[in-house]
N, C-alpha and C positions, 0 to 999 in steps of 0.2 A: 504494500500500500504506500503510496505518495512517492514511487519509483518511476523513473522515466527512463528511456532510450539515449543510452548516449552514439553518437557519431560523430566523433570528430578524434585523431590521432590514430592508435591502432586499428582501432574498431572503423573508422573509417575504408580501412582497405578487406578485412574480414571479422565477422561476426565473432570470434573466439580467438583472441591472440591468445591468453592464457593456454589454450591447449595442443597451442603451436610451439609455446615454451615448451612445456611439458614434454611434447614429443620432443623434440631437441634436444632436451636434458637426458631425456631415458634415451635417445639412441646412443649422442656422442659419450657421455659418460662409461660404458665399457669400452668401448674405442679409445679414449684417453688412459683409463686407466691398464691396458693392455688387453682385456680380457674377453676374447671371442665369444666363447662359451655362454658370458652374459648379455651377450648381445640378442641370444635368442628370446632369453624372457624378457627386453626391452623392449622388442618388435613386436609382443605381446600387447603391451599397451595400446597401438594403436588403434588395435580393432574395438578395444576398451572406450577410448575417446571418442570413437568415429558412434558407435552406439550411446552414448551418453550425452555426446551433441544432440541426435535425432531425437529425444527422448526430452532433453532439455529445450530446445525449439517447436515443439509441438506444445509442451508446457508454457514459454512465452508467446507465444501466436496466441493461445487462450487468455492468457491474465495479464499481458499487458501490453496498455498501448500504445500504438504507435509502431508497434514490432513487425508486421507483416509488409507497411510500408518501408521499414527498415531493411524484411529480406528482401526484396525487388530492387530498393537501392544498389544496398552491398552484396555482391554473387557470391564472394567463398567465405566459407562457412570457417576451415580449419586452416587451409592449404593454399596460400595464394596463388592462384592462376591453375591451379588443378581440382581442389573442392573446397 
């Protein structure tokens, strides 16, 4: 309640920078720290976020507004210039 749409800086270019971090931590992070192996539960996460966007955007289209002109504005969701 009394929440608005913001668009202007990250959000600006896509709807979820947060989980653009996110991805980027959890992949480069075994890669830094040498470790192949954890690379594969890192690449895990994405399908985790990629479901959790859909789920979280369905939920703001409903409760708040301003949101659905938001998604028409701004196309990528996680991924700039791919989703």
């Amino acid at each position: 309640q009394g929440q608005h749409v913001i668009t202007t800086g990250p959000y600006s270019l896509i709807r979820h920078p947060m989980y653009l971090g996110f991805s980027i931590f959890y992949v480069l992070s075994p890669l830094a720290l040498g470790s192949w192996w954890a690379l594969i539960p890192a690449l895990l996460i994405i399908p985790v976020l990629v479901f959790r966007t859909l789920k979280e955007e369905e939920l703001l289209s409903k409760e708040l507004d301003g949101y659905e002109e938001y998604k028409k504005k701004t196309r990528y969701r996680i991924f700039p210039g791919i989703w």
